[in-house]
C-alpha positions as CSV (number, residue, x, y, z in Angstrom):
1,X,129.8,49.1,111.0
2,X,128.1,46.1,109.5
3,X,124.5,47.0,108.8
4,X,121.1,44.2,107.3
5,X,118.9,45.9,105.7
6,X,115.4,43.8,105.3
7,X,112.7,44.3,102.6
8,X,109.9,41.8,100.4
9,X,108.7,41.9,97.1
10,X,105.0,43.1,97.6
11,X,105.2,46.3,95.8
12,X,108.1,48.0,94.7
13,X,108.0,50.7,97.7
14,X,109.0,48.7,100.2
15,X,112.6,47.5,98.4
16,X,112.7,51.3,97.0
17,X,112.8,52.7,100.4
18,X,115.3,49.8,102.0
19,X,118.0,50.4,98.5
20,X,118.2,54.1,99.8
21,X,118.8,53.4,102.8
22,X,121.6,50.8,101.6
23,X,122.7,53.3,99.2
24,X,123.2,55.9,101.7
25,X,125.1,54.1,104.3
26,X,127.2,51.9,101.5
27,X,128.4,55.6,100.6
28,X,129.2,56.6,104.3
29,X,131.6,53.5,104.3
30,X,129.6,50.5,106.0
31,X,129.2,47.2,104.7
32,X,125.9,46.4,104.7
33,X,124.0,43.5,103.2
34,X,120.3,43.3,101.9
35,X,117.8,40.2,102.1
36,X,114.4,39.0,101.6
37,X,114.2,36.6,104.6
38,X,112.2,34.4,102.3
39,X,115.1,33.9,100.5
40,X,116.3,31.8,103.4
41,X,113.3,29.3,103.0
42,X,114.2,29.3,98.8
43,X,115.6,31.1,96.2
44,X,111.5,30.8,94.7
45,X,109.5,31.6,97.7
46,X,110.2,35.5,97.7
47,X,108.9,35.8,94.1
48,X,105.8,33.9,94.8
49,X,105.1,35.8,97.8
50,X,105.3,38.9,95.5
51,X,103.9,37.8,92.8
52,X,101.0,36.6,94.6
53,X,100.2,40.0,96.0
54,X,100.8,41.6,93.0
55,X,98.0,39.5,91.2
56,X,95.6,40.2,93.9
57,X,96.1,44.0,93.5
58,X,96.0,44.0,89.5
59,X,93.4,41.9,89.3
60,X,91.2,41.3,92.2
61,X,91.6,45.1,94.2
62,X,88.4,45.2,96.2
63,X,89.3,41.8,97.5
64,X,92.4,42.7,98.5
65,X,90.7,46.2,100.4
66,X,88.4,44.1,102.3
67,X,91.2,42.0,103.4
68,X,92.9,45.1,104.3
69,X,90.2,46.2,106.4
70,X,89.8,43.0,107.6
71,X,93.3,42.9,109.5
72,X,92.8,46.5,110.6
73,X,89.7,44.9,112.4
74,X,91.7,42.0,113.8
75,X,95.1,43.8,114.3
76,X,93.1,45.5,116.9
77,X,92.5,42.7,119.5
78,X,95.2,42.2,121.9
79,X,96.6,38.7,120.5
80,X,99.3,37.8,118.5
81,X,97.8,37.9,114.8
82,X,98.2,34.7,111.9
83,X,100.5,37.2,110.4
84,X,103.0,37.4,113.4
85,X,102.4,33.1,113.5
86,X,102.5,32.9,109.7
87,X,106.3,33.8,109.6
88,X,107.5,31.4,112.3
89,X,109.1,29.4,110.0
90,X,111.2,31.5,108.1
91,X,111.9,33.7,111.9
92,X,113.3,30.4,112.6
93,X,115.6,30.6,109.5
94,X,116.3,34.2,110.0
95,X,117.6,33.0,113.7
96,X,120.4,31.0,112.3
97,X,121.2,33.5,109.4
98,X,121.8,36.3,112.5
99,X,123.6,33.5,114.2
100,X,126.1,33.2,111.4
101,X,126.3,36.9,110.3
102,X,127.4,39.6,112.9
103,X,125.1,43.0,112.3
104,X,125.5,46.3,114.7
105,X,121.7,47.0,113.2
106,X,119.1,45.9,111.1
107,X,116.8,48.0,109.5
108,X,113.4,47.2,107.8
109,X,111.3,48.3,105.4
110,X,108.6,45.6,105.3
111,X,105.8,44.7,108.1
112,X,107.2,40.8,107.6
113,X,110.7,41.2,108.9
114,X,109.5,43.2,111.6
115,X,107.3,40.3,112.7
116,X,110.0,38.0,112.5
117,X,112.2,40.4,114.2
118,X,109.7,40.5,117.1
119,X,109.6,36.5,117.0
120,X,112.9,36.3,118.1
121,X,113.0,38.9,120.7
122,X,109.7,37.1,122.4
123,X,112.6,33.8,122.2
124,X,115.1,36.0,124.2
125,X,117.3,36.1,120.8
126,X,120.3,39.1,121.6
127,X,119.7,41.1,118.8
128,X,121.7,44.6,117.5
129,X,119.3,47.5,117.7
130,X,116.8,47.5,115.1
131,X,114.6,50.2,113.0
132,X,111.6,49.8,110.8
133,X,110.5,52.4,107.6
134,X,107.0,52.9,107.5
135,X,106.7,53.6,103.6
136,X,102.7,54.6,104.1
137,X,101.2,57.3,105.3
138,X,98.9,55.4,107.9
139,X,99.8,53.0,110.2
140,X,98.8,49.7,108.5
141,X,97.3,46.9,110.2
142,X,99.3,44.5,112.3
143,X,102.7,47.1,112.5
144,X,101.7,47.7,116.0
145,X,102.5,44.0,117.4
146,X,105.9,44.0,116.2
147,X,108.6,45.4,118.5
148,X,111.3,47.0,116.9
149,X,113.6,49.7,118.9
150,X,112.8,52.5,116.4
151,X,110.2,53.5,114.0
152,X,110.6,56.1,111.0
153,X,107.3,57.7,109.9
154,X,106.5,59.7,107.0
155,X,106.5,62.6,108.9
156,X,104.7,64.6,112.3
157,X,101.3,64.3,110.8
158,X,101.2,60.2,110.9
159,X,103.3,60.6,114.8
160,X,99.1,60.0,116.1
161,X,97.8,57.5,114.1
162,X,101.1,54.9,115.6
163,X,100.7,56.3,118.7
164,X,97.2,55.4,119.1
165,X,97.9,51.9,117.4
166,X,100.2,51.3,120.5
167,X,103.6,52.6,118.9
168,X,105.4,53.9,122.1
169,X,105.9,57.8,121.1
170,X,109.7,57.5,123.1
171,X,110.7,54.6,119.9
172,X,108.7,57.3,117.0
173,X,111.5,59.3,114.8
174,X,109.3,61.4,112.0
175,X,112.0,61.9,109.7
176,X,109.9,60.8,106.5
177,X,110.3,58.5,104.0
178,X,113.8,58.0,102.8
179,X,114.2,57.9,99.1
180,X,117.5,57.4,96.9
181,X,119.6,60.3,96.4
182,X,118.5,60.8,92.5
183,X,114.8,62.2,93.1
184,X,116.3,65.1,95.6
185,X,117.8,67.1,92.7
186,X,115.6,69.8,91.9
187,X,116.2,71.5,88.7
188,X,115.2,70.1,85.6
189,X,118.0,67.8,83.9
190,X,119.6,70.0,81.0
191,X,118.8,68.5,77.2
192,X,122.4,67.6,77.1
193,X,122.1,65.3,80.1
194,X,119.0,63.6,79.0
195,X,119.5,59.8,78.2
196,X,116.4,59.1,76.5
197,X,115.6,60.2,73.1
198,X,111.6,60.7,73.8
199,X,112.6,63.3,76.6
200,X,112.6,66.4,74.4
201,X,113.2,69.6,76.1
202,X,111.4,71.5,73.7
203,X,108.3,70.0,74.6
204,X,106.1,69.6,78.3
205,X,105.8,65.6,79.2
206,X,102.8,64.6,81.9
207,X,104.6,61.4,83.5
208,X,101.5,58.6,83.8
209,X,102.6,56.0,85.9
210,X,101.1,53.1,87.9
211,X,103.8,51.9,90.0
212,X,105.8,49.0,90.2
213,X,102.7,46.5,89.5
214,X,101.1,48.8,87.0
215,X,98.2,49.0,89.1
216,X,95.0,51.4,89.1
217,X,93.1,52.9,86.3
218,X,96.8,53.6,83.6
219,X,94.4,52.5,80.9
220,X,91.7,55.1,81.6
221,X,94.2,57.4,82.3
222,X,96.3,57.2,79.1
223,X,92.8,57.6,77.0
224,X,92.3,60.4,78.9
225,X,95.1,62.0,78.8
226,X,96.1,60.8,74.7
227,X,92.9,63.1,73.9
228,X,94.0,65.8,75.8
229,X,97.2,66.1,74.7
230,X,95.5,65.8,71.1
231,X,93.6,68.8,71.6
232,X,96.1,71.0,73.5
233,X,98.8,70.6,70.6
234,X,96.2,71.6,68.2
235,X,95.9,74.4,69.8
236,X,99.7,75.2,69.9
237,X,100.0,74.7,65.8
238,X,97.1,76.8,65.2
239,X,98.1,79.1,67.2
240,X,95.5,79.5,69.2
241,X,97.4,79.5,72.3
242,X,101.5,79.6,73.0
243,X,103.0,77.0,74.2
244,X,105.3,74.1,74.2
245,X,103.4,70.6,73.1
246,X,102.5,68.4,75.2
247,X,104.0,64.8,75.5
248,X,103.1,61.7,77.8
249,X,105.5,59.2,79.2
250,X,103.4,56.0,80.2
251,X,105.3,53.3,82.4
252,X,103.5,50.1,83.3
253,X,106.1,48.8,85.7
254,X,105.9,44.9,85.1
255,X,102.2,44.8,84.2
256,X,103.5,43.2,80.5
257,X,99.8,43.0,79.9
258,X,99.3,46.4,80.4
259,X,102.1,47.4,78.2
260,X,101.4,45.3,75.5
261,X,98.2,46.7,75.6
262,X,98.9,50.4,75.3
263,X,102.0,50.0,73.1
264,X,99.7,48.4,69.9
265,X,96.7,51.6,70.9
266,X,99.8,54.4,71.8
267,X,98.8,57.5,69.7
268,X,101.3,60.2,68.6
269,X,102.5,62.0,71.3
270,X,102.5,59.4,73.4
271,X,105.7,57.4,74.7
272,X,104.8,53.4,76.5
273,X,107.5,52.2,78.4
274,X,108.1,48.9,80.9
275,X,110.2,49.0,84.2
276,X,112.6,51.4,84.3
277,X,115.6,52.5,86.3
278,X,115.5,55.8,85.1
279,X,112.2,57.0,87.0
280,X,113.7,60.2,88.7
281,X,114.8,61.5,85.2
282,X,111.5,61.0,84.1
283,X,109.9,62.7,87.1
284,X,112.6,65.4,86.5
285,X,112.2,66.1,83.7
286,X,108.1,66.2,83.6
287,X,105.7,69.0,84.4
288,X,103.1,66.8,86.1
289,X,102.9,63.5,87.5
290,X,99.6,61.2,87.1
291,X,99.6,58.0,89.7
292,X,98.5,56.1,92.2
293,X,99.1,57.0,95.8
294,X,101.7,54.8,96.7
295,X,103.7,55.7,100.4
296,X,107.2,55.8,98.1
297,X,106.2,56.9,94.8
298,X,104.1,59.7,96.3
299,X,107.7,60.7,98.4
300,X,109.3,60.8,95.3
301,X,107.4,63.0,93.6
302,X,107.4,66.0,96.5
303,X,111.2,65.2,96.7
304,X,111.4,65.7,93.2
305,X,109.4,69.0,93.5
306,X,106.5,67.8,90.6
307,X,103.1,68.8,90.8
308,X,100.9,65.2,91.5
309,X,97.5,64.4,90.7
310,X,96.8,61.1,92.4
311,X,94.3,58.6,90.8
312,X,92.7,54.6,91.6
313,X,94.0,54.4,95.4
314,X,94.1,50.7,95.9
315,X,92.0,50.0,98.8
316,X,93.4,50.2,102.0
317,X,96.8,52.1,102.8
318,X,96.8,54.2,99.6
319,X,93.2,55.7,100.8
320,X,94.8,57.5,103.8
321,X,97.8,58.1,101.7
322,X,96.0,60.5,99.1
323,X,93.8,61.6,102.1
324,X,97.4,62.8,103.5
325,X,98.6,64.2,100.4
326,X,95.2,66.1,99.2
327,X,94.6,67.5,102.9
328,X,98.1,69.3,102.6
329,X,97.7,70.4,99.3
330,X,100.7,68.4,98.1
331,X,98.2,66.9,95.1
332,X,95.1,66.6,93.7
333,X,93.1,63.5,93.9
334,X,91.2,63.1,90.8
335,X,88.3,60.5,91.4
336,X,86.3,60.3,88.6
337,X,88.8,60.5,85.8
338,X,86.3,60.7,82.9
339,X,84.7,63.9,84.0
340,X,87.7,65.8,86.1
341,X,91.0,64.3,85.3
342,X,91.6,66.9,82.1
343,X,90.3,69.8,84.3
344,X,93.1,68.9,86.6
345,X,96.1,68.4,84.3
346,X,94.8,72.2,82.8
347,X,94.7,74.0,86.7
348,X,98.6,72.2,87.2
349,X,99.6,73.5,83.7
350,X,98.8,77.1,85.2
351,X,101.8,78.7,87.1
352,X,100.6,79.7,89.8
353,X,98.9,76.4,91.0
354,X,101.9,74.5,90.4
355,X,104.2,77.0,92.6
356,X,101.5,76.6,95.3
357,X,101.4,72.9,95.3
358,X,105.3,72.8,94.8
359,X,105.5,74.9,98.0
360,X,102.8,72.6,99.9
361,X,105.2,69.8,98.9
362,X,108.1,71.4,100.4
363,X,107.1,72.4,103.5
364,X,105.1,68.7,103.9
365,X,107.7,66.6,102.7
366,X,111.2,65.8,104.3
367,X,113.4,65.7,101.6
368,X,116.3,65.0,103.5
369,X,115.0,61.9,105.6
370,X,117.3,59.4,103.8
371,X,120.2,61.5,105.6
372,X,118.2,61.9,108.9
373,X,117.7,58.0,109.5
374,X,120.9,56.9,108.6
375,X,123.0,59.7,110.9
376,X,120.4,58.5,113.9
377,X,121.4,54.9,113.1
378,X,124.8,55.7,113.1
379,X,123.9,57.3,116.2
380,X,122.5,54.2,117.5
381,X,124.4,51.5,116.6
382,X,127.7,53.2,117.7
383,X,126.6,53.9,121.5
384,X,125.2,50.6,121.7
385,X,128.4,49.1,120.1
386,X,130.2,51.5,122.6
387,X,127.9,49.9,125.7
């Protein structure tokens, strides 16, 4: 089977969850091929897209909440929304690309695809069946205009939030958030299979992360956090309590401002890296995870089976995200980092609150939903292939 996987550059989520997807049915044998359909306007215009969001949410984050909230207001009158009109031009693109390349499905990670998807349906355009990965925990503004054959959500507890957007419950598959096959191994890595040298098994790291865009409160955090780790190996050379040190592991994604920033302050103890490839090692090989409560990083985390404090949700999605997580006791939403964010790391450093919120994680997060999508779209695209 030939399979097009769809995805853009606003946040790294979105591509995340699209490349396990790829991943998992390039290694069942397909051929499958991956776009950003702004590609097909030029090479450029993907990048700017992306790199225009990504500046609104570093820089200008309450902006980008009320415009958030703004389409939820609009995405709830029954007309087509500037979004859906907005991506006419590059639906017509996307028209001749199909035209030219033969797909049994298409699947999509993105909101934008999906409109353009449902563009050509409303021009009678004979398209393969097609599925769309909601990588949030909500139903974000907008998703409910588009009309794809299938929908994957994060699991049963977001089924009612679609459903009452006006996602047909009959097209709703809750398998969860797929995520590549790395995160879902869930012993620590051995010392001998570590690859970087700052990994030391000897020691405990806390993993401080701000996603893809280095977004939310890292440098707060990493002050925070530098101070307590100060203070807790102290402790451990004077003997005042036993226990490994602690270490940080700080990645800024490609906030190079950011880095820059905490590489010249980094203290001892304290490890400042860029993008990575190597995030699941790092998650793996940490005893607690500080970030923001992005849809896929979030996923990763549970599948990883790392206890999660969640910090600076980005207004809008990442609200009911860390909502979702908190209510199931899968992490621990730390608002006010100044006055509770050490208090937090100390109740996760405790065994018996990490094996609870492990367990929460567990039984709320599907860590085999990469392999539950892509069997129903085998499922799919062979009985309609077989019609």
């Amino acid at each position: 089977m030939r399979y097009l996987v769809m995805s853009c550059s606003t946040g790294g989520g979105h591509n995340s969850a699209a490349h396990a997807v790829e991943e998992e049915l390039i290694s069942r044998g397909h051929d499958v091929d991956f776009l950003d359909p702004y590609d097909l306007i030029h090479k450029k215009l993907s990048s700017t897209v992306g790199g225009a969001y990504i500046k609104l949410v570093q820089k200008f984050p309450t902006i980008f909440g009320t415009v958030y909230f703004a389409g939820d207001i609009v995405s709830r009158i029954p007309v087509m929304s500037p979004v859906y009109f907005a991506n006419a031009g590059v639906a017509n693109k996307m028209r001749l690309y199909l035209q030219q390349n033969q797909y049994d499905g298409i699947i999509m990670s993105h909101l934008y695809p999906a409109e353009m998807i449902t563009m050509l349906k409303h021009h009678k355009v004979q398209l393969p069946p097609t599925f769309y990965i909601a990588t949030d925990y909500t139903c974000i503004p907008f998703t409910a205009e588009t009309e794809c054959d299938y929908y994957c959500l994060p699991g049963e507890g977001s089924v009612d939030d679609f459903v009452s957007r006006g996602i047909p419950r009959e097209k709703i598959k809750p398998y969860g958030i797929p995520v590549k096959k790395d995160f879902n191994m869930r012993k620590k890595n051995k010392s001998s299979e570590l690859s970087a040298p700052w990994l030391n098994p000897n020691m405990r790291h806390i993993l401080v992360v701000g996603g893809s865009i280095g977004a939310g409160s890292v440098e707060l955090a990493v002050k925070i956090v530098s101070g307590y780790i100060r203070e807790f190996n102290k402790k451990v050379d004077d003997k005042i309590i036993e226990s490994r040190k602690l270490h940080a592991i700080v990645v800024c994604g490609n906030n190079k401002k950011l880095y820059k920033k905490l590489y010249h302050k980094k203290a001892r103890y304290v490890t400042v890296l860029q993008a990575t490839d190597n995030m699941s090692e790092y998650m793996k090989a940490s005893d607690i995870v500080i970030s923001k409560p992005g849809g896929l990083s979030s996923t990763e985390v549970a599948v990883a089976k790392v206890p999660l404090i969640h910090i600076s949700p980005i207004p809008g999605c990442e609200i009911f995200n860390v909502k979702y997580f908190e209510a199931r006791g899968m992490s621990i939403y730390v608002k006010n980092l100044r006055k509770d964010l050490a208090s937090a790391i100390t109740a996760l450093l405790k065994p018996a609150n990490r094996r609870k919120m492990l367990e929460s994680q567990e039984a709320g997060i599907n860590e085999n939903a990469r392999d539950e999508w892509c069997d129903f779209i085998e499922d799919k695209t062979k009985s309609n292939t077989a019609d």
